[in-house]
ZABAFI-911946 format. One record per residue: residue number from 1; residue in three letters; chain; x, y, z of N, C-alpha, C, O, CB in turn. Coordinates in nm, 4 decimals. Each point is the difference from the previous one (the first is absolute). Glycine has a CB too. Layout:
<nodes>
  num  residuo  cadena      n.xx      n.yy      n.zz     ca.xx     ca.yy     ca.zz      c.xx      c.yy      c.zz      o.xx      o.yy      o.zz     cb.xx     cb.yy     cb.zz
  NUM      ALA       A         X         Y         Z         X         Y         Z         X         Y         Z         X         Y         Z         X         Y         Z
...
</nodes>
This chain:
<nodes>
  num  residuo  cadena      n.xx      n.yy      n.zz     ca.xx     ca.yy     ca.zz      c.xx      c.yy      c.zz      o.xx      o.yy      o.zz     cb.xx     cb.yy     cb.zz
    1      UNK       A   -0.9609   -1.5444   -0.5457    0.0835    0.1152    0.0317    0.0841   -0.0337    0.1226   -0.0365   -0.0886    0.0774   -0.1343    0.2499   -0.1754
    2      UNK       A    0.2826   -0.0922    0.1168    0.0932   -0.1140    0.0702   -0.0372    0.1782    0.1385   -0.0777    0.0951   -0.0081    0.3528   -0.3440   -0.2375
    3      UNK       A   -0.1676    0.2063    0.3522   -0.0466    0.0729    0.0809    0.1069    0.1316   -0.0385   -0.0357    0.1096    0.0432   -0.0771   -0.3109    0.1431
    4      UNK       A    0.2245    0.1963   -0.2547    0.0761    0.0921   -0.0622   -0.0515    0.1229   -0.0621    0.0146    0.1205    0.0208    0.0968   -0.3038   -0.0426
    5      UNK       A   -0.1929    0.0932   -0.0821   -0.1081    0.1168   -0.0517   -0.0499    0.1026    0.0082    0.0220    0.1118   -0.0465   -0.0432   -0.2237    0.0352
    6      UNK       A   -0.0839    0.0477    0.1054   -0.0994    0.0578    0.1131    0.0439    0.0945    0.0823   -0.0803    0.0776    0.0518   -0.0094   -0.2670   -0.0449
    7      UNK       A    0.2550    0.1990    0.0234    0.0792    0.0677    0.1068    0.0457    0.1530   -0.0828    0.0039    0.1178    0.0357    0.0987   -0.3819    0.0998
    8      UNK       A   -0.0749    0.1977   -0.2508    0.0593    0.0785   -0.0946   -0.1175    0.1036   -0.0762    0.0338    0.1022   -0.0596    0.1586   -0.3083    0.0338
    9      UNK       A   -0.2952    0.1734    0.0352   -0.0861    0.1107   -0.0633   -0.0406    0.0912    0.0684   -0.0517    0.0840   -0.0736   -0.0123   -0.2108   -0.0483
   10      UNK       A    0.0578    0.1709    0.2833    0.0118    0.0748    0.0507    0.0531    0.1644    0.0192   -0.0445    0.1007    0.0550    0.0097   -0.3259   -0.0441
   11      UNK       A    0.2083    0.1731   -0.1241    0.1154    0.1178    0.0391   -0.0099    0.0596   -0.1185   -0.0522   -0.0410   -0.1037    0.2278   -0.0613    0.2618
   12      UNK       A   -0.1022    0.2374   -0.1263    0.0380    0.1090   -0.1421    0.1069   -0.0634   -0.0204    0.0093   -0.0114   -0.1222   -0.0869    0.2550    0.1547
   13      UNK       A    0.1881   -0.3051    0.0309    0.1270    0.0146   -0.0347    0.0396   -0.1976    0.0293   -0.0497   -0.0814    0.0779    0.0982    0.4238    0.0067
   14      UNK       A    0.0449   -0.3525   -0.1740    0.0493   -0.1026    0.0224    0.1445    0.0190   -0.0243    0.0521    0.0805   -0.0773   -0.2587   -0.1939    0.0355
   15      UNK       A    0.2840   -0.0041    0.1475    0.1407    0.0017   -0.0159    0.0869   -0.1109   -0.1033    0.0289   -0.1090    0.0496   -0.0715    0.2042    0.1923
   16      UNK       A    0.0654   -0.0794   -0.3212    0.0263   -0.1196   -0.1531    0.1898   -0.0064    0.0171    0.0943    0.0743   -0.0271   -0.3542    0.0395   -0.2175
   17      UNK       A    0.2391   -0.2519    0.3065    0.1763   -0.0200    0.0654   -0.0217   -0.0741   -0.1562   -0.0910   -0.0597   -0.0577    0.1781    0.0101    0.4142
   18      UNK       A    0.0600    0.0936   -0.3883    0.0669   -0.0562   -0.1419    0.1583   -0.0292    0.0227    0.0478    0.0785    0.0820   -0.2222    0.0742   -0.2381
   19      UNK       A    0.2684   -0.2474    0.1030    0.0734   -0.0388    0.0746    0.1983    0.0366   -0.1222    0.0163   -0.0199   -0.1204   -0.2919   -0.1968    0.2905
   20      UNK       A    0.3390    0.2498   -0.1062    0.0840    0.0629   -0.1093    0.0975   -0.1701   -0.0157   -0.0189   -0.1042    0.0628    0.0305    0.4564    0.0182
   21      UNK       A    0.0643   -0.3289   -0.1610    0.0767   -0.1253   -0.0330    0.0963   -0.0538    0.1085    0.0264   -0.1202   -0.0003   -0.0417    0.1989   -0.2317
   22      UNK       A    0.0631   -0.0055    0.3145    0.0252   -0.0971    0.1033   -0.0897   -0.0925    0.0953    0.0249   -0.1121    0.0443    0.1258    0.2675   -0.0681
   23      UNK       A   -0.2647   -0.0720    0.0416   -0.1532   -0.0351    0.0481   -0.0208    0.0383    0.1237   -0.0542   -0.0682    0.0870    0.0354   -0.1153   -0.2119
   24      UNK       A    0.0593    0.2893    0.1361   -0.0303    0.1169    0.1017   -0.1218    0.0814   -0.0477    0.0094    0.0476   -0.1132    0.2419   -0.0260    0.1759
   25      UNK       A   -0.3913    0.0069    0.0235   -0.0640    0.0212   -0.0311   -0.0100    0.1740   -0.0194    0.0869    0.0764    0.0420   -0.1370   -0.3271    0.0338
   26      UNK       A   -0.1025    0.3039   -0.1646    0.0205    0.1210    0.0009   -0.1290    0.0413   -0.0114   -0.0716   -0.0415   -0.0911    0.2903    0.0459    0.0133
   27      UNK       A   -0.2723    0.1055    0.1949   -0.1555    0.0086    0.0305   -0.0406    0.1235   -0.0961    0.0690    0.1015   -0.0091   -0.0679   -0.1927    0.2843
   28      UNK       A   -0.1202    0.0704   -0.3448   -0.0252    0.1898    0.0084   -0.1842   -0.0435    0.0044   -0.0670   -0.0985   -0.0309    0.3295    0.2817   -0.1811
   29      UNK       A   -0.2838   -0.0748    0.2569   -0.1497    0.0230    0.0448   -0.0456    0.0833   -0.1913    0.0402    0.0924   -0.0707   -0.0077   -0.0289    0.4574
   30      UNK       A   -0.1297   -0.1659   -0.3906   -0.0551    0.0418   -0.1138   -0.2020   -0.0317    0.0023   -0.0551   -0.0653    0.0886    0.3555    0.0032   -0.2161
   31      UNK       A   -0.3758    0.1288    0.0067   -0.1100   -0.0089   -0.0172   -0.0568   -0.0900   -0.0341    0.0812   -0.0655   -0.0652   -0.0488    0.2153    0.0532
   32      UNK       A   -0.1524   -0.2148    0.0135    0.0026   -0.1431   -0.0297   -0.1834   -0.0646   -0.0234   -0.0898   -0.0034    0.0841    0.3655   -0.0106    0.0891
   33      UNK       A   -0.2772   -0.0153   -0.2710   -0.1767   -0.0347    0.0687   -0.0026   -0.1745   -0.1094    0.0783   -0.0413   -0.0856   -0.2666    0.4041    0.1139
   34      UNK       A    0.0942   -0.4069    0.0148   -0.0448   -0.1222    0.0138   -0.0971   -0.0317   -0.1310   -0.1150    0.0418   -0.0131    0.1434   -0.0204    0.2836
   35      UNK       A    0.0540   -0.1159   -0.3768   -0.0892   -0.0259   -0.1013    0.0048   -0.1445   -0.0279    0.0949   -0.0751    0.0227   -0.0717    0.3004   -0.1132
   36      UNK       A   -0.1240   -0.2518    0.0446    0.0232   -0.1878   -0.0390    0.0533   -0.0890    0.0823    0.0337   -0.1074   -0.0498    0.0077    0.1611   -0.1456
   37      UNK       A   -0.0212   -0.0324    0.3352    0.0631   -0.0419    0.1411    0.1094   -0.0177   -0.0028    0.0698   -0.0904    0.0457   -0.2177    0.0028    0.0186
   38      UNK       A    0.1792    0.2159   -0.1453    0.1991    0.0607    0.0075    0.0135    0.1274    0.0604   -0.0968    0.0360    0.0670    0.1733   -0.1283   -0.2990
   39      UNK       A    0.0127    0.1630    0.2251    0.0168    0.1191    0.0440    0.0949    0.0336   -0.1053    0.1077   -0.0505   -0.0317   -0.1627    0.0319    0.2814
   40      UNK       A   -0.0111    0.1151   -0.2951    0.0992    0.1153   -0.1364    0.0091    0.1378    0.0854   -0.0761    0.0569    0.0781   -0.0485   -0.1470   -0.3606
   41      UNK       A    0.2845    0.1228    0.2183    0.0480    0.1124    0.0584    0.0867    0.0971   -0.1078    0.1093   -0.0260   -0.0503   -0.1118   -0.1195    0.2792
   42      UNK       A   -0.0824    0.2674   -0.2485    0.0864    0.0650   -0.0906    0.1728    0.0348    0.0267    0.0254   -0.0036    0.1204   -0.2711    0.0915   -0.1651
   43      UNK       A    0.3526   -0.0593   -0.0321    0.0674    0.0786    0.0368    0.0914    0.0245   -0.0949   -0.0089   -0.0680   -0.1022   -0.0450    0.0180    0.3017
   44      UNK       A    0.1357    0.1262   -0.1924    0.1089    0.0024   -0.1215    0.0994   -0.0804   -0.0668    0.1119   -0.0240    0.0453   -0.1454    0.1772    0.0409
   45      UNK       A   -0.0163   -0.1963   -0.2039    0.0973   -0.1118   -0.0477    0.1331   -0.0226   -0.0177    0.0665   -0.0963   -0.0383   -0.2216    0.0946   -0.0355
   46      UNK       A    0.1906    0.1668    0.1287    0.1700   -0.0385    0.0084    0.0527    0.0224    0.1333    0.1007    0.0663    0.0249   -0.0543    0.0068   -0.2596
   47      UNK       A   -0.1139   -0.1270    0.3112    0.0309   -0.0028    0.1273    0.0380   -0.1375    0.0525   -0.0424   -0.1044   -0.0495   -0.0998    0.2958    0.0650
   48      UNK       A    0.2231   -0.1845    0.0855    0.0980   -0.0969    0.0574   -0.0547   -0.1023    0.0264    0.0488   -0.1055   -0.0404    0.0719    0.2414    0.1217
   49      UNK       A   -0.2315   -0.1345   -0.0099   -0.1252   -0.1273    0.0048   -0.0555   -0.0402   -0.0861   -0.0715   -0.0979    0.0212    0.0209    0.1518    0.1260
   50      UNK       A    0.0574    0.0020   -0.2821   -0.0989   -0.0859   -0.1018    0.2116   -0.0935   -0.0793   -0.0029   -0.1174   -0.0368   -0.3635    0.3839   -0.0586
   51      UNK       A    0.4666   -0.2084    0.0905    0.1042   -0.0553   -0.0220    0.0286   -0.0943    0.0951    0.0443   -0.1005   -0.0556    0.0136    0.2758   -0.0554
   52      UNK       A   -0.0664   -0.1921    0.2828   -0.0083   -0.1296    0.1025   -0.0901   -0.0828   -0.0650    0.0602   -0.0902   -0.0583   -0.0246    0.2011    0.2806
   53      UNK       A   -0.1593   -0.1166   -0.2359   -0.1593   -0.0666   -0.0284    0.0355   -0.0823   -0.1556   -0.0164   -0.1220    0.0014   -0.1755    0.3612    0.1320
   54      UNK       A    0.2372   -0.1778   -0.2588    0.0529   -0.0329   -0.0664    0.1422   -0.1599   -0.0249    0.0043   -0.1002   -0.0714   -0.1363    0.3751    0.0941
   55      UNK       A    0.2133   -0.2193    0.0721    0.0953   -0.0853    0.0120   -0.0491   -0.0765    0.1340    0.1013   -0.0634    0.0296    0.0896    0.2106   -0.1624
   56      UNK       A   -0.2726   -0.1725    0.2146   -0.0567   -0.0834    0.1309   -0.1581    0.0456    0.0193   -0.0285    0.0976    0.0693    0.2841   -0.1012    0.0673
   57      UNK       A   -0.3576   -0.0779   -0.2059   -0.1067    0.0133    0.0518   -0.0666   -0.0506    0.1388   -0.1124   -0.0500    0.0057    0.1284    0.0693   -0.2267
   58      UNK       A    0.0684    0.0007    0.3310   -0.0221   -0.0830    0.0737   -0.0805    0.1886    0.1088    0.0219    0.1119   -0.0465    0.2232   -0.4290   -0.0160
   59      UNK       A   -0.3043    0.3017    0.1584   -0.0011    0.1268    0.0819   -0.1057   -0.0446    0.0715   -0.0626   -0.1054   -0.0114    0.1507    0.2963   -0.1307
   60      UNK       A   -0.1039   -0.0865    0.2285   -0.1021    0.0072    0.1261   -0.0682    0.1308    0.0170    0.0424    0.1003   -0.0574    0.1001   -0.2578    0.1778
   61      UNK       A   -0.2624    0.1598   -0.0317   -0.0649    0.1100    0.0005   -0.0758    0.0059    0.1222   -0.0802   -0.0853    0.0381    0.0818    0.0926   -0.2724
   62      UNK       A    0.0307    0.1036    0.2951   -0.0716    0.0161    0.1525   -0.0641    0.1845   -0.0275    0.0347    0.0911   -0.0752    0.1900   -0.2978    0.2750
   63      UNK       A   -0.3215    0.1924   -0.1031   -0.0764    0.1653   -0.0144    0.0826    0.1043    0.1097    0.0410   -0.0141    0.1152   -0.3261   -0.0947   -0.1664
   64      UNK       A    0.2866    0.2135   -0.0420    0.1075    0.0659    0.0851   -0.0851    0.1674   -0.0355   -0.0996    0.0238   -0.0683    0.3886   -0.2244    0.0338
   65      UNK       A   -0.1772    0.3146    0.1328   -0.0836    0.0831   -0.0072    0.0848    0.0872   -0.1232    0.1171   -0.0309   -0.0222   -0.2393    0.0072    0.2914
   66      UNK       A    0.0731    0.1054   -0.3271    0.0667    0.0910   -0.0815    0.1476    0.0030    0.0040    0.0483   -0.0197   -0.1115   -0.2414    0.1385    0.1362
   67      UNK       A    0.3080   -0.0942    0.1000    0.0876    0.0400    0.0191    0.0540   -0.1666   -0.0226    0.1215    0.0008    0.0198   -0.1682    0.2611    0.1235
   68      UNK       A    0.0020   -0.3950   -0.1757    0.0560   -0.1171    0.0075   -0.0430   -0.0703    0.1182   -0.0001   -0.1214   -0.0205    0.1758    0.2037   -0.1050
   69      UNK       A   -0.2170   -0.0463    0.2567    0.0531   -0.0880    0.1411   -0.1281   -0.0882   -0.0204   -0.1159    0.0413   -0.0003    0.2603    0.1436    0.2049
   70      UNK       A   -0.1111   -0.2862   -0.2180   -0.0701   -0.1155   -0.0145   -0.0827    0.0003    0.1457    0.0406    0.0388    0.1096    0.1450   -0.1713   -0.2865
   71      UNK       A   -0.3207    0.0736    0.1389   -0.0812   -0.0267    0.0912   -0.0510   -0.1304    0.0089   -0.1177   -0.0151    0.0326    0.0822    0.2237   -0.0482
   72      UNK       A    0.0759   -0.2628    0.0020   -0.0713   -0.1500   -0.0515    0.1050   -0.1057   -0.0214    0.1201    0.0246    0.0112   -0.3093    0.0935   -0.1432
   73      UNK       A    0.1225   -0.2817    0.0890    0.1309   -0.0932   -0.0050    0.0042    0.0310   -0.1465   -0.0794    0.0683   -0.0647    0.0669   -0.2806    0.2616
   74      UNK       A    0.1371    0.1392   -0.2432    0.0106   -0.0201   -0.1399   -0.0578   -0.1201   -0.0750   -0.0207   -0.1137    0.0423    0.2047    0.2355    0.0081
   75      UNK       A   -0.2054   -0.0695   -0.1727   -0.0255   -0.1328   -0.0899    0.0790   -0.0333   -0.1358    0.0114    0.0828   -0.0904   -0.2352   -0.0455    0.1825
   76      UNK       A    0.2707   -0.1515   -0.0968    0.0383   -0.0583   -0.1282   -0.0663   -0.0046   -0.1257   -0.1053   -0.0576   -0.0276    0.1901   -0.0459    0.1719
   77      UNK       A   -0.0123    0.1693   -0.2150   -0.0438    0.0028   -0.1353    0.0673   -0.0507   -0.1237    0.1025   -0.0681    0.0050   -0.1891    0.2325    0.0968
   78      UNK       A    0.0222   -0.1271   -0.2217    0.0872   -0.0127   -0.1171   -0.0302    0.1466   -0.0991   -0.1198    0.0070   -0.0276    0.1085   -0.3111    0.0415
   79      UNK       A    0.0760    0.3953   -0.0595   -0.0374    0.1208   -0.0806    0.0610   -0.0160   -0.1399    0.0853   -0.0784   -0.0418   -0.0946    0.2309    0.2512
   80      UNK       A   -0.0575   -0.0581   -0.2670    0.0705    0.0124   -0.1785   -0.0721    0.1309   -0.0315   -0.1131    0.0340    0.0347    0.1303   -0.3165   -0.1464
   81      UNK       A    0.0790    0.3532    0.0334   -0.0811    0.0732   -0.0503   -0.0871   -0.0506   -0.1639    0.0241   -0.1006   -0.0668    0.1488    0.2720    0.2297
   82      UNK       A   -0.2832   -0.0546   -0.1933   -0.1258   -0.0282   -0.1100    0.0516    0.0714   -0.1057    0.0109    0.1178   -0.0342   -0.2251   -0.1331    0.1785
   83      UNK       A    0.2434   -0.0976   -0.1862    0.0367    0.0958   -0.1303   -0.0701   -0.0581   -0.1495   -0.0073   -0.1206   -0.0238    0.2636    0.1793    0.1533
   84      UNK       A   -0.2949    0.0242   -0.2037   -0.0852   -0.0745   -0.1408   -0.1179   -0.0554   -0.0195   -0.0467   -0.0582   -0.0979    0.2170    0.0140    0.0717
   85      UNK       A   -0.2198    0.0724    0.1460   -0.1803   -0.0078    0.0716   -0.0685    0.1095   -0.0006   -0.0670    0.0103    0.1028    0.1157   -0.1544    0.0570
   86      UNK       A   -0.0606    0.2316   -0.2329   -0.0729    0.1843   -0.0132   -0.1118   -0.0682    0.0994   -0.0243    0.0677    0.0999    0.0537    0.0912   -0.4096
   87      UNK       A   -0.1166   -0.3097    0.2944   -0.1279    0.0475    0.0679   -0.0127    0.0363    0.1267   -0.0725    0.0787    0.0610   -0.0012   -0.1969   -0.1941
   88      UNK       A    0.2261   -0.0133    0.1814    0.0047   -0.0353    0.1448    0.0797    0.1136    0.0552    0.0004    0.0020    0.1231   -0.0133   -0.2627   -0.1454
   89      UNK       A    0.0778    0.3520   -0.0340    0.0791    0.1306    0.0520   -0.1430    0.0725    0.0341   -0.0105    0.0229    0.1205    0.2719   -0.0014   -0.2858
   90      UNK       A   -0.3607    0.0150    0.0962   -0.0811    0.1148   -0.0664   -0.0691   -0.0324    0.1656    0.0050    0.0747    0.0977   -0.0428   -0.0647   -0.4521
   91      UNK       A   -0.0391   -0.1763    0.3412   -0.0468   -0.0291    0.1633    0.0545    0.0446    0.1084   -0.0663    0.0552    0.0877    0.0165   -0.2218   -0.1590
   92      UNK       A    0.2039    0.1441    0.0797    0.0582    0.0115    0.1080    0.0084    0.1674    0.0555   -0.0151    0.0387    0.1159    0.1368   -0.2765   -0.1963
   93      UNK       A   -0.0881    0.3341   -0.0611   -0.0224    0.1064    0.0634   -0.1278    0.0578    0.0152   -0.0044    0.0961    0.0768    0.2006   -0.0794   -0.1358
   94      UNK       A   -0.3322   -0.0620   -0.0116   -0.1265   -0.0215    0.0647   -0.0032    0.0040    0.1889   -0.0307    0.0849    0.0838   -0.0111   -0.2414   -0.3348
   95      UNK       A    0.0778    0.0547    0.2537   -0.0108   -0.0608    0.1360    0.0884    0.0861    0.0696   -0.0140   -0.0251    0.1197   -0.0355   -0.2165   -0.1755
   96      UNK       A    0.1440    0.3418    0.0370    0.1260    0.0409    0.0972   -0.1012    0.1417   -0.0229    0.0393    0.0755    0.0889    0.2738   -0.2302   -0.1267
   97      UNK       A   -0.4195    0.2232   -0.0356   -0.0205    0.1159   -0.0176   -0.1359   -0.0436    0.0697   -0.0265    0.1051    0.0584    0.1817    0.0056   -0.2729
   98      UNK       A   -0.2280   -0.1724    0.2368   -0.0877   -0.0519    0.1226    0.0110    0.0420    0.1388   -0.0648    0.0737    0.0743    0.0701   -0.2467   -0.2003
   99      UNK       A    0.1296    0.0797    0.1382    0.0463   -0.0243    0.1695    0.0489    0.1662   -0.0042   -0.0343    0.0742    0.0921    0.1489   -0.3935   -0.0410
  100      UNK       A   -0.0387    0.3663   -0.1565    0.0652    0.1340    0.1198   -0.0754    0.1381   -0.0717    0.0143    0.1182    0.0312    0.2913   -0.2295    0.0359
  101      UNK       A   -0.3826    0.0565   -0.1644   -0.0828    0.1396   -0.0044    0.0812    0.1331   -0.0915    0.0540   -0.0343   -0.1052   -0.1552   -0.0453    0.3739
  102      UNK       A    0.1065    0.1796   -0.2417    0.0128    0.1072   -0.0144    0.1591    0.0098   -0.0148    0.0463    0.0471   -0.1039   -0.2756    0.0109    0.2172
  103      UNK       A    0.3052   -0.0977   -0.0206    0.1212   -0.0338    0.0668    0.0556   -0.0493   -0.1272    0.1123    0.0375   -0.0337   -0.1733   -0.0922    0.2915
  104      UNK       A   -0.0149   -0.0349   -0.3398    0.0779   -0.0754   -0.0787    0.0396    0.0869   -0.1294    0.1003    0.0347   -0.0625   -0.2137   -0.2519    0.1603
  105      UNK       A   -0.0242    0.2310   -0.0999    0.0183    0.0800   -0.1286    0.0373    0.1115   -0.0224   -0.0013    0.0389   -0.1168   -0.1189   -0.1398    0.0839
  106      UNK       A    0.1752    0.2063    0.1611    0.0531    0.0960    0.0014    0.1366   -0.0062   -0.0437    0.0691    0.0746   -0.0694   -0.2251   -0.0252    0.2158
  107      UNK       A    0.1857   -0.2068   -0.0609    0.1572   -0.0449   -0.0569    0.0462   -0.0127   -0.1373    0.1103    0.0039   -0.0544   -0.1238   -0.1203    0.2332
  108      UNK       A   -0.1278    0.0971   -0.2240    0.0061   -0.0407   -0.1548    0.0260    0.0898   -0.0918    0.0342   -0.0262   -0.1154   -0.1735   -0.1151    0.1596
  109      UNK       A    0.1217    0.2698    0.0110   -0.0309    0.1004   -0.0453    0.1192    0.0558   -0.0151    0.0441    0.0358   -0.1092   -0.2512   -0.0304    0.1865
  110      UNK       A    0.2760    0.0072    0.0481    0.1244    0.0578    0.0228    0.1513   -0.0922   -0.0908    0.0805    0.0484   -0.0795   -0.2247    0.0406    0.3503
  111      UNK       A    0.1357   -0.2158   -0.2234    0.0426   -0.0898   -0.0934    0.0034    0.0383   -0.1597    0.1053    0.0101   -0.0630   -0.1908   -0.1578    0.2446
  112      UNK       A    0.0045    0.1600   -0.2163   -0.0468    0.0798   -0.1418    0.0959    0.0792   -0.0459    0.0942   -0.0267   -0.0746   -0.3127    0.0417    0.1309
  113      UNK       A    0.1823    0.1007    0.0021    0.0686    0.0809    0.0053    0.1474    0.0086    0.0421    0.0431    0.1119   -0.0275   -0.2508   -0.0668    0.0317
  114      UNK       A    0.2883   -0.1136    0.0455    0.1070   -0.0181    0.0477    0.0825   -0.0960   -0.0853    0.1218   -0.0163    0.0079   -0.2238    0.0779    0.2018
  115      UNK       A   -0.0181   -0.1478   -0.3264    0.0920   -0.0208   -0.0803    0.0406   -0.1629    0.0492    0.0965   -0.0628   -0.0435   -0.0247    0.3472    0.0044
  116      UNK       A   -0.1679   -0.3324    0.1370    0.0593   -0.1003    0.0888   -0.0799   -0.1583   -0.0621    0.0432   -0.1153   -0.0015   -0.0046    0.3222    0.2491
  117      UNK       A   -0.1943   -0.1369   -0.3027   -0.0958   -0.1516    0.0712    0.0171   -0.0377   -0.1059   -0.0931   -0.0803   -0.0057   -0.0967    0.1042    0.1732
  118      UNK       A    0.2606   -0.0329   -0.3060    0.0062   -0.0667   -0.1041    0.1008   -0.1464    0.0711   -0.0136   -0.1140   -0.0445   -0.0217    0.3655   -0.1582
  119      UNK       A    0.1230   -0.2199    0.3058    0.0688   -0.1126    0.0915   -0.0776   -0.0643    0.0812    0.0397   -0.1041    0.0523    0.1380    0.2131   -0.0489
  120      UNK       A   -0.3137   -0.0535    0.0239   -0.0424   -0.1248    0.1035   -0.0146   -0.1439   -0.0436   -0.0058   -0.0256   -0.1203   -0.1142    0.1961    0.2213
  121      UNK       A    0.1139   -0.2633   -0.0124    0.0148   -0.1098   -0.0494   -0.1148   -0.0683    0.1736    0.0042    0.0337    0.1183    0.3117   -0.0089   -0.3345
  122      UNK       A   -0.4052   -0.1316    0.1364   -0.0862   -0.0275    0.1320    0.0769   -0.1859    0.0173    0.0243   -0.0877   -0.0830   -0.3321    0.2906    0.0255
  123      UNK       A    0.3204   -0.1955    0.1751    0.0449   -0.1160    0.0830   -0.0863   -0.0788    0.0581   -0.0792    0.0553    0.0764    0.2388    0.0572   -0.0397
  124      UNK       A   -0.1707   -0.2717   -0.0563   -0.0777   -0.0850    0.0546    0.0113   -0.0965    0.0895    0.0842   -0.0833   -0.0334   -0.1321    0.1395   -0.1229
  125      UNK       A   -0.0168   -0.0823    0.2813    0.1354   -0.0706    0.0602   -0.1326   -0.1266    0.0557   -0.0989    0.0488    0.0546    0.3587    0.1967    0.0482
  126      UNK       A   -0.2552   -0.3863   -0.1180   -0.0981   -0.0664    0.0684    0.0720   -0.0834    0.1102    0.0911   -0.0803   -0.0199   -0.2484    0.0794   -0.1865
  127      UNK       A    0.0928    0.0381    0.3431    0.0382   -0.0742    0.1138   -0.0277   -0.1534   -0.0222   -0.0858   -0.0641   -0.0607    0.0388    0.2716    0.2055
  128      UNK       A    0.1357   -0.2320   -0.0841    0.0217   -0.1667    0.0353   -0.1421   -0.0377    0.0746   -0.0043    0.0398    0.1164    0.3003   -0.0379   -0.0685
  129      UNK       A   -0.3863   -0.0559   -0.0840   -0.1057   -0.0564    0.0198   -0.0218   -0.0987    0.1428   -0.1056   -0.0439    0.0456    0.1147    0.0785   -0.3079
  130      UNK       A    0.0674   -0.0438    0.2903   -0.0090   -0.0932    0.1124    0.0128    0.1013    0.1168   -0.0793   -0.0054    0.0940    0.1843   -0.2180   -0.2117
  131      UNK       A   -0.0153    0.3070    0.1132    0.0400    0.0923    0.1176   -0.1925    0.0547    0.0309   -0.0937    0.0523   -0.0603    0.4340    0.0551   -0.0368
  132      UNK       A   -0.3031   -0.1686    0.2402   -0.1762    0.1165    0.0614   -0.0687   -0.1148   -0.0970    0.0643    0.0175   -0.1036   -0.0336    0.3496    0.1235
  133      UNK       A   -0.0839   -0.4283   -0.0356   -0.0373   -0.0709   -0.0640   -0.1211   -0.1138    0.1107   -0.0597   -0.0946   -0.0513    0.3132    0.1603   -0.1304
</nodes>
């Protein structure tokens, strides 16, 4: 386990820099928990970061608080989203209804209803192995 990891299982929130085509970066604080010594992160598949991640799997990830403000250094990664894996989706939101509990599944709920979570889409991102290492 590299020391990234270890740093990273601590937080509710992580900050998932994704980089637009000029390669200016772009932060958002998202949910995140720790499977198979990756980090999967739900979010909506038609959102601007899973279209960056798509066209540049390249990104970074530092622990930040809800509102984004990073607390921590960053780390290098590589992300994609899961797609055509029911088992490895089914785990991942396993593991995200673990870490936030109640929270999650309230979202799930509301999502539902809103007509929304048929778009989620879960994101995988594995740090560069050497970093903290």
């Amino acid at each position: 386990m590299t020391q990234s990891s270890g740093v990273l299982e601590k937080g509710g929130y992580i900050s998932l820099r994704t980089f637009k085509k000029d390669g200016s970066p772009v932060d958002t604080a998202v949910w995140f928990a720790r499977m198979d010594g990756k980090i999967v992160i739900f979010t909506d598949g038609t959102s601007y970061k899973v279209k960056r991640l798509r066209r540049n799997p390249a990104v970074q990830v530092a622990l930040c608080d809800v509102r984004g403000k990073v607390l921590g250094p960053w780390y290098p990664g590589a992300g994609r989203p899961v797609e055509g894996d029911a088992e490895y989706i089914a785990r991942a939101y396993a593991q995200l209804n673990r870490k936030y509990g109640l929270a999650m599944r309230f979202g799930t709920v509301l999502s539902t209803l809103a007509g929304r979570v048929g778009r989620r889409l879960i994101l995988e991102v594995t740090l560069d192995p050497q970093v903290g290492a």
